[in-house]
MARKEMAR-699577 format. One record per residue: residue in three letters; x, y, z of N, C-alpha, C in turn. Coordinates in steps of 0.05 Angstrom, whole numbers, plus 5000, padded with zeros to 4 digits. Example, Ala and Ser with C-alpha at 12.3 -4.5 7.8 and 13.67 -1.06 7.14 Angstrom:
BEGIN
ALA526448865156524649105156526449345156 SER525749555142527349795143525850015157 
END
This chain:
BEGIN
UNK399933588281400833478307398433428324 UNK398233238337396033168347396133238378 UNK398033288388398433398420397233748411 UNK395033798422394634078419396934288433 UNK397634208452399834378471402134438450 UNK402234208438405634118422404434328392 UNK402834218382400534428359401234748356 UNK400034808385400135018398403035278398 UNK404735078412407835118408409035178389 UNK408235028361409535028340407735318325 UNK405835268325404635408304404635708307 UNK405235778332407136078339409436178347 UNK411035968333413935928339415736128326 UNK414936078303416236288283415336518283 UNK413236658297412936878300415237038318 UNK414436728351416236828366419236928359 UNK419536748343423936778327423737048312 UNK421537168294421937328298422137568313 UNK420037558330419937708353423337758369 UNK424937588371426937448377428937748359 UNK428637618328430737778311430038088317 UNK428238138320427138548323428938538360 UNK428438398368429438448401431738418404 UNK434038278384436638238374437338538355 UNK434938618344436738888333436639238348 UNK434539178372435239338389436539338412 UNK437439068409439439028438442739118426 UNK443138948400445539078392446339328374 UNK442939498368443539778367443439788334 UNK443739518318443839548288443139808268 UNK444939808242443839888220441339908209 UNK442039608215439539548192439239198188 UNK437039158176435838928182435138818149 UNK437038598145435938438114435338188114 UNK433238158104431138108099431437838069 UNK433237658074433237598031431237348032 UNK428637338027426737288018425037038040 UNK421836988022421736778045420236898067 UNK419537148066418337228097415537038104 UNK414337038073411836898081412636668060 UNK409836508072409636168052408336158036 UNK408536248018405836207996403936527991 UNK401536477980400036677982397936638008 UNK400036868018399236928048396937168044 UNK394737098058392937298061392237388085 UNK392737288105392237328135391037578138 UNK390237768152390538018166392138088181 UNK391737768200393137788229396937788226 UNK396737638201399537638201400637968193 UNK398738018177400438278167400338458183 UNK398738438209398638658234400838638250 UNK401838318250403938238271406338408255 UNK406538358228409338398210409938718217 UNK407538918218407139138217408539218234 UNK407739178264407639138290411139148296 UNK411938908294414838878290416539078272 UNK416439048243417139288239417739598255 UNK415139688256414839998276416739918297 UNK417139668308419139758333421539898318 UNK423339718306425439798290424740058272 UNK423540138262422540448254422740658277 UNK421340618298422240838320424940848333 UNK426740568327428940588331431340718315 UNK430940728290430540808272432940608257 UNK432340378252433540188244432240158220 UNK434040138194432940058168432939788165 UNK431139818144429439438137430139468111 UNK431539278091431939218071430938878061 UNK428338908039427038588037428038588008 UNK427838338002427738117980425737977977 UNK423438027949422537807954423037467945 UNK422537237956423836907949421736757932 UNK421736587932419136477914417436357920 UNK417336377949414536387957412636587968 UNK415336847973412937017975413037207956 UNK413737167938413337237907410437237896 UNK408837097922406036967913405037137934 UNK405737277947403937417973402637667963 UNK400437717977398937917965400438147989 UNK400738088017401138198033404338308029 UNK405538208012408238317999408038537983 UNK405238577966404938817951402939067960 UNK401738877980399039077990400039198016 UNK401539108035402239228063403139528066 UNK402439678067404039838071405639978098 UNK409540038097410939978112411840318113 UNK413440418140415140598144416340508119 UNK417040868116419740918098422540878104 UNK422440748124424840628130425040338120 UNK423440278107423140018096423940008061 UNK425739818053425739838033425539578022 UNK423139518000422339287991424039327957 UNK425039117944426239127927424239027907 UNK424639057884422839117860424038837851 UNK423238797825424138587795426038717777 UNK426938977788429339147771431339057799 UNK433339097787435439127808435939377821 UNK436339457839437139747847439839667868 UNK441139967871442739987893442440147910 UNK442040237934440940477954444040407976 UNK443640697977446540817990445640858015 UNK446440718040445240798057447040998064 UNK444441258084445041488092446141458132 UNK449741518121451141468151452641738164 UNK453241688183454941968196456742098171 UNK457442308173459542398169462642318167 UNK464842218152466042108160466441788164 UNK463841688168463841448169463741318135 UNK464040988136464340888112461940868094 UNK462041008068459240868062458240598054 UNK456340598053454640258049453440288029 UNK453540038009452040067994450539807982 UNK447439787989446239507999445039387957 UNK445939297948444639167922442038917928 UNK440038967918437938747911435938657894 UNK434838537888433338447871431138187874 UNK428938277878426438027876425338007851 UNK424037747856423237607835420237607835 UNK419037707817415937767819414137447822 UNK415537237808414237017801416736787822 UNK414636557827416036357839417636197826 UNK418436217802420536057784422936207776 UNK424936267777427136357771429336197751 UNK429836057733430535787732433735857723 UNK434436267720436836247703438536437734 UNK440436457731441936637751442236887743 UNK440537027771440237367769442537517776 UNK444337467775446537567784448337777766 UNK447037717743448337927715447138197712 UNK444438157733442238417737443038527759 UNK444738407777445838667792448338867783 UNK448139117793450039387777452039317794 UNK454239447782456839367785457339477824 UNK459239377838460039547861460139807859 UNK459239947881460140317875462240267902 UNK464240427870467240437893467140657913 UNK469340577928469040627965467340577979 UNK465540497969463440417993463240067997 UNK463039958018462539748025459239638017 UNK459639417996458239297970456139077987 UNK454039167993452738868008451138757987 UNK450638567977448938447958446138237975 UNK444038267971442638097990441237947957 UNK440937697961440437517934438637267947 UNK437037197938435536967943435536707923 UNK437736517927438436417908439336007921 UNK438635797899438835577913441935477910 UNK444535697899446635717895446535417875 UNK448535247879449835067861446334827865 UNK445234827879442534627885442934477911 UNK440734497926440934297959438334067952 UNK437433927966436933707968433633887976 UNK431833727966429833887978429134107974 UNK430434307963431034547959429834517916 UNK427634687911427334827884429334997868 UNK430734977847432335077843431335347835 UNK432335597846432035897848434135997838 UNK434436157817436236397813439836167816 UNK440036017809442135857816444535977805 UNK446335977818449736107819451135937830 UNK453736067821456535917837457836097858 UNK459036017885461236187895462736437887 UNK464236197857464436407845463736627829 UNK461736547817459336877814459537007832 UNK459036957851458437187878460837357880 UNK463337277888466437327891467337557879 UNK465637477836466837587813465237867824 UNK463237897838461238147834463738427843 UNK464838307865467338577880465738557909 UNK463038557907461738527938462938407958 UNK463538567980464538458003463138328034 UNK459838278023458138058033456337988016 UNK455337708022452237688003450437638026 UNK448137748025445937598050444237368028 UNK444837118038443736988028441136818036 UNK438936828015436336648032435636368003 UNK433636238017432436038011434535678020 UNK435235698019436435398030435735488063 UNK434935218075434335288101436735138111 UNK438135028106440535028123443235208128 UNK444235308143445935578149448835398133 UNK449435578123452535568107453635818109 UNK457035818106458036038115460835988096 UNK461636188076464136258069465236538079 UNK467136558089469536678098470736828082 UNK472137078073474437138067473537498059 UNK475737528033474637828020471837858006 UNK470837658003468037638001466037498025 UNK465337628041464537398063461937388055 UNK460737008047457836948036456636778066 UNK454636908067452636728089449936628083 UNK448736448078446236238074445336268109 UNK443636438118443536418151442236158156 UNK441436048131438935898137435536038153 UNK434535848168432635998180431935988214 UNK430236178219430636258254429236028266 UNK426935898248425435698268423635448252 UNK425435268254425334948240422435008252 UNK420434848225416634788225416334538229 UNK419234348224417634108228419733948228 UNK420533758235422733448240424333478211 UNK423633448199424533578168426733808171 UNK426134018188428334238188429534178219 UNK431134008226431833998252435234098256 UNK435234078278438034178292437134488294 UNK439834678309439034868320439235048296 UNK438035318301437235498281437335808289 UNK438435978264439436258280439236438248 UNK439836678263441036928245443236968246 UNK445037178230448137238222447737508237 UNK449437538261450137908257452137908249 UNK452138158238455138218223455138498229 UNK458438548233460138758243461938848215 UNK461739138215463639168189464639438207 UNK468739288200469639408213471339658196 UNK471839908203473140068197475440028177 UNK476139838168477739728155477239598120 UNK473639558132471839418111472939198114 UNK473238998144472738738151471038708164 UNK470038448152466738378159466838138176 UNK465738168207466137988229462537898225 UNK462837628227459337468233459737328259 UNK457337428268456037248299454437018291 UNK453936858298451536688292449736728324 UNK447036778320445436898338443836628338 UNK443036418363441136308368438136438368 UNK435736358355433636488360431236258363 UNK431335978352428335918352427135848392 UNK425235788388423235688411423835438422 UNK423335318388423334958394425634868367 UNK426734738378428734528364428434318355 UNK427734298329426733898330429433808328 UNK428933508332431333288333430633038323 UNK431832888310431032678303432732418321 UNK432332308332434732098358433631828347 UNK436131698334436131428328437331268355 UNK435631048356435730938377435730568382 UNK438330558385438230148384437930048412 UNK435329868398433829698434434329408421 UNK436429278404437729038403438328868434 UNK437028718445437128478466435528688484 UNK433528838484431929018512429428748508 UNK429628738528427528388529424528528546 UNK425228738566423028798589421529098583 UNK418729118576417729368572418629628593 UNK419329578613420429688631422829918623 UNK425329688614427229798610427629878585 UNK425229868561425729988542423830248543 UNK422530328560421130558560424130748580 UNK424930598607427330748612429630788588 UNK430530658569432130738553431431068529 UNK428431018524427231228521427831478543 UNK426831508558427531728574429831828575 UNK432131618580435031718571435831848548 UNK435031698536435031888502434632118501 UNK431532148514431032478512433032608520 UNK433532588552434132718574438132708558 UNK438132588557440932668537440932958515 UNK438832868499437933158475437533268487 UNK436033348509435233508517437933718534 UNK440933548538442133668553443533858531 UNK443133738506445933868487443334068469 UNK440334128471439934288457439334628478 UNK439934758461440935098471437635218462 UNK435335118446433235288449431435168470 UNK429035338483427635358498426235078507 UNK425535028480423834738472424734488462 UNK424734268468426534068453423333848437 UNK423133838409421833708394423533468380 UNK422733128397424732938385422432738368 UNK423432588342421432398336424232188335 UNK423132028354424931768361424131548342 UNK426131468327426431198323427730998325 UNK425830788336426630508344427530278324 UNK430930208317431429958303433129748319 UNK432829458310434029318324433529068326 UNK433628888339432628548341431828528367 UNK429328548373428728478403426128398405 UNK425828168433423528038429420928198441 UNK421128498434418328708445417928748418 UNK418828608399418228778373415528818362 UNK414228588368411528578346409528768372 UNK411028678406409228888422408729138416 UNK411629308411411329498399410229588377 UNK410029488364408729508339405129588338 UNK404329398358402329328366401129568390 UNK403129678400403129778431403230058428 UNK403630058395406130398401404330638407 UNK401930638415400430868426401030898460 UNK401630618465401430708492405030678497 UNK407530568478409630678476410230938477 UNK408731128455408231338460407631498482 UNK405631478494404131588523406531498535 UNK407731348542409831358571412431478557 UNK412531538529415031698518413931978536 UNK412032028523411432408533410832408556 UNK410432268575411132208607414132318618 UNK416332058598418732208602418832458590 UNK418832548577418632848560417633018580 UNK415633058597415133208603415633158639 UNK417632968643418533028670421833058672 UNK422433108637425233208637424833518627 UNK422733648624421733848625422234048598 UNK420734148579421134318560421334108538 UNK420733858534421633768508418433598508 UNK419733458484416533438468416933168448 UNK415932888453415432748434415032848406 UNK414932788384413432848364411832608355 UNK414232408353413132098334415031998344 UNK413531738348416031468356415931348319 UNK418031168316418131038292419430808291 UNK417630568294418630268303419830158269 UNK423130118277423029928245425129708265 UNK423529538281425029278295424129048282 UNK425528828285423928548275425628378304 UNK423428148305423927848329425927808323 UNK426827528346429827488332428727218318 UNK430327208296429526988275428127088243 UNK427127278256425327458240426827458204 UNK429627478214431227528191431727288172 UNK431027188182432626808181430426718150 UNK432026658135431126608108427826348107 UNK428026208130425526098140424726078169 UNK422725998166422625978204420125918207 UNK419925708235418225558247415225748254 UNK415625928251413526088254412026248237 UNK409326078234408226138206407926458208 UNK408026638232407126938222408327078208 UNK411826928216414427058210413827028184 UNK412826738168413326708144411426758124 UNK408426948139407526998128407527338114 UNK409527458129410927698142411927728114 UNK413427428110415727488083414227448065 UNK412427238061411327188040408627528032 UNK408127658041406527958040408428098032 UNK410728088033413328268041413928238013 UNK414528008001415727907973414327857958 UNK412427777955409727687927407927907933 UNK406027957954403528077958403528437943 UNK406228567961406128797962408628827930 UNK409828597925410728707898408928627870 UNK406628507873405128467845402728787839 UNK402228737813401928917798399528957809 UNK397728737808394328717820394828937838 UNK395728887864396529037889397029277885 UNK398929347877399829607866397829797854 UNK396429727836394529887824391829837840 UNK390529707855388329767878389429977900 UNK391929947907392730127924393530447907 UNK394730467896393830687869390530867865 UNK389330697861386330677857384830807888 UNK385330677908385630777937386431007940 UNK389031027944389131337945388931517926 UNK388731427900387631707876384331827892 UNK382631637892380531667913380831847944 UNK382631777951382231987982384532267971 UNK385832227952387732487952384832677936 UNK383332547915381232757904379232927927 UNK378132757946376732837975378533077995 UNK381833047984382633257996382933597998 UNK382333768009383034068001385434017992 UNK385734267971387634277958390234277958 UNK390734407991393434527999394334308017 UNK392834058009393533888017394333558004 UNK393733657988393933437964396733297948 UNK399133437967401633367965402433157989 UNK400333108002400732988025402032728019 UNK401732667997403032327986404632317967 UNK405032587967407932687956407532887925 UNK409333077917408833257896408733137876 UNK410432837866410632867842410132527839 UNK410232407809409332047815412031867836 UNK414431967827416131867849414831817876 UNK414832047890415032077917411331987917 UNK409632017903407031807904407831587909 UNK409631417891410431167890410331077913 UNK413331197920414531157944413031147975 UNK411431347980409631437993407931238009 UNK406831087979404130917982407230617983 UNK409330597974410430387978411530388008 UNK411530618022412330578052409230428077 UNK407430718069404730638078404030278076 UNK404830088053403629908046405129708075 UNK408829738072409629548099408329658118 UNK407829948123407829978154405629838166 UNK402929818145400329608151401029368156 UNK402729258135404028968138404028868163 UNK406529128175407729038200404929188221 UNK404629338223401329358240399429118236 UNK399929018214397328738226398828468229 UNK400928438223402428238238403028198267 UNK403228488271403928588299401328478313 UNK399928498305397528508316396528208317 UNK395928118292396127768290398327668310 UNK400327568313402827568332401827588358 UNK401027788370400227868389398427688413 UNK396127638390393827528392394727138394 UNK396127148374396326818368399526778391 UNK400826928408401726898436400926878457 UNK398327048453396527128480397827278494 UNK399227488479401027638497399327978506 UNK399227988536397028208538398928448552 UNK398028708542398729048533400229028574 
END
C-alpha cells in the first residue's frame, strides 16, 4: 500500500483483532479459548511476534482461561509453533489425535475438547477417522482445520463433508482455514468463524469470532463477536452520462460516505471501481492519480475510511460502436484484437516478465500469479490496462484536453 498511514493501519491490524479476542475473553469470563489453526502465515520467525503471542496469552493464563491450538497449514511451517514456549494452560495439539477432559466444578457438565494438527502443509485426505470416538456424558467439542467440501481460493486441507462431522456424535466443531464465516445449526452445531481481520480487498466485508454458550442441557448458543480494526470493501460504481469532473469526484464521496454508514468496524478500507459510458473516460484514465488524491480528500473528511485503489473500466460514447470516426477509438480496437492476441506479442511479453519475476525476492515471486493460468491471465490483464493508459493518454493530447 503506498499511503504509509493506510500501510501503517493495516500491518497492525491483526494484531489489534487479536488483542480484541483476549479482551472478549475476559470481559465475558470464558472457559477457554480455541484456537483451529492459522495463527501464523507461513514460517514465521519474528521474535517480536512471538513476544506479542506470549504477552496475550499470559493475560488469559492469569485469568485462568484455557487455550486449546491446532496447528493449519501454514503454520504447520512455523518454527515459533514448535519453539515458543507457553503456560500450562495452553494446550498445543500434536499429529496424534488426543482428547483432554477439561477440568470443571463439581457437578458441572464435563467437556471434552478433541484435536489434531498437521505437522506438514499438505493434508490431501480427511483426518477425521483419526479422531477417538465421543466420551459419553460429556459434551464432545472437536476443533479441526479443514477446507470441508472446497472454497474458491481456498487449498484443499483435510477435506470432509457436513456429514462426516455430524457422524462423529460431537456436539460442536470449531472450524478454521476458509476465511469466510459459515455456520450450521442444530444437534451438531458446526462453525467456520472465518477470520478476525481481512489483510487485504481480497478478504472484505465484516469479520468476527463465535462465542459459544453451552447450556445445562448440552445446548449450544453462538454469538457472532465483531472484532477487526479495518473493513475492506469493494463499491462498484456507475458514472454512465457524469459529463463534469466536478460531479464525478462528488459521486465518489457519496459512495464512500454511504459504506462508510453501513460498516460497524473502526476503519473503512474501499477500492472503488469505476464502469460505464461517459465522456471523462480517457480523462480518467489519464488523470487517475489525481482522481485518486481528491477520492482520499473525500475519505478523509468522511472520517475513518480509506481509499485503497480506484479501478477505471469506462469507455467514450461510441467507443463501443463496431467503427468510428475516430482513429484513437479505432486504434484502441485494432491493439485490442490483432496486437495483444498474436503470438509474437504474447511471448515478448512472457520473455518480459520471466525477466523481472527472476530479479524478484522470493516471497515474492507469485506476484503474477502461482501457477501458468493465473501468469497467463495476469500478464493478459496488465497488457489492456497499458492499452488503455496510452490511449488515454494519446486521446488526451490529440483533444488538447488539460488535467
Amino acid at each position: 500500500m503506498r499511503d504509509p498511514g493506510l500501510a501503517a493501519l493495516i500491518g497492525n491490524a491483526t494484531r489489534r483483532a487479536f488483542v480484541r479476542i483476549v479482551d472478549l475473553c475476559l470481559e465475558e469470563r470464558v472457559d477457554a479459548l480455541l484456537l483451529a489453526g492459522d495463527l501464523y502465515d507461513g514460517d514465521q520467525t519474528s521474535m517480536k511476534t512471538a513476544r506479542f503471542l506470549a504477552e496475550q496469552i499470559r493475560r488469559l493464563h492469569e485469568a485462568a482461561i484455557r487455550v486449546f491450538v491446532i496447528r493449519g497449514n501454514h503454520d504447520a511451517l512455523s518454527r515459533i509453533t514448535t519453539e515458543l514456549t507457553l503456560p500450562e494452560s495452553v494446550k498445543v495439539f500434536g499429529g496424534r489425535a488426543e482428547t483432554v477432559l477439561v477440568d470443571r466444578d463439581a457437578g458441572s457438565l464435563p467437556v471434552a475438547i478433541h484435536g489434531l494438527s498437521f505437522a506438514q502443509p499438505r493434508a490431501p485426505e480427511s483426518l477425521i477417522a483419526k479422531y477417538g470416538p465421543a466420551v459419553a456424558g460429556a459434551v464432545n467439542i472437536g476443533i479441526l482445520h479443514t477446507s470441508l467440501a472446497g472454497a474458491p481460493g481456498h487449498d484443499p486441507y483435510a477435506p470432509c463433508s457436513l456429514a462426516d462431522l455430524k457422524a462423529t456424535g460431537f456436539h460442536y466443531w470449531a472450524l478454521g482455514h476458509v476465511h469466510r464465516r459459515a455456520v450450521v445449526e442444530g444437534p451438531c452445531t458446526i462453525v467456520m468463524p472465518g477470520m478476525p481481520q481481512g489483510r487485504d480487498v481480497n478478504e472484505a466485508g465484516p469479520k468476527s469470532v463465535t462465542l459459544v454458550t453451552i447450556g445445562d442441557d448440552r445446548s449450544i448458543r453462538i454469538e457472532e463477536k465483531p472484532t477487526s480494526l479495518a473493513q475492506f470493501e469493494r463499491i462498484a460504481l456507475d458514472v454512465t452520462g457524469v459529463e463534469d469532473w466536478p460531479d464525478l469526484v462528488a459521486l465518489l464521496g457519496h459512495a464512500i460516505e454511504r459504506a462508510r454508514k453501513r460498516c460497524a468496524a473502526e476503519h473503512l478500507v474501499v477500492r472503488l471501481r469505476l464502469a460505464g459510458t461517459t465522456a471523462l473516460a480517457w480523462r480518467m484514465r489519464r488523470d487517475l492519480d489525481l482522481l485518486k488524491a481528491e477520492a482520499d480528500e473525500r475519505a478523509a473528511g468522511i472520517g475513518a475510511s480509506w481509499v485503497e485503489k480506484l479501478e477505471v473500466d469506462c469507455q467514450a460514447p461510441g467507443a463501443d460502436a463496431g467503427s468510428s470516426a475516430d482513429p484513437l477509438v479505432e486504434l484502441h480496437r485494432l491493439i485490442g484484437e490483432d496486437i495483444l492476441q498474436s503470438d509474437a506479442f504474447k511471448a515478448e511479453l512472457v520473455a518480459i516478465a520471466e525477466e523481472l519475476k527472476a530479479q524478484l525476492p522470493g516471497g515474492a515471486r507469485d506476484v503474477l500469479g502461482a501457477d501458468e493460468a493465473q501468469f497467463n491471465a495476469r500478464l493478459a490483464s496488465l497488457a489492456r490496462e497499458g492499452t488503455d493508459d496510452v490511449i488515454a493518454r494519446l486521446h488526451a493530447g490529440h483533444r488538447g484536453v488539460q488535467p
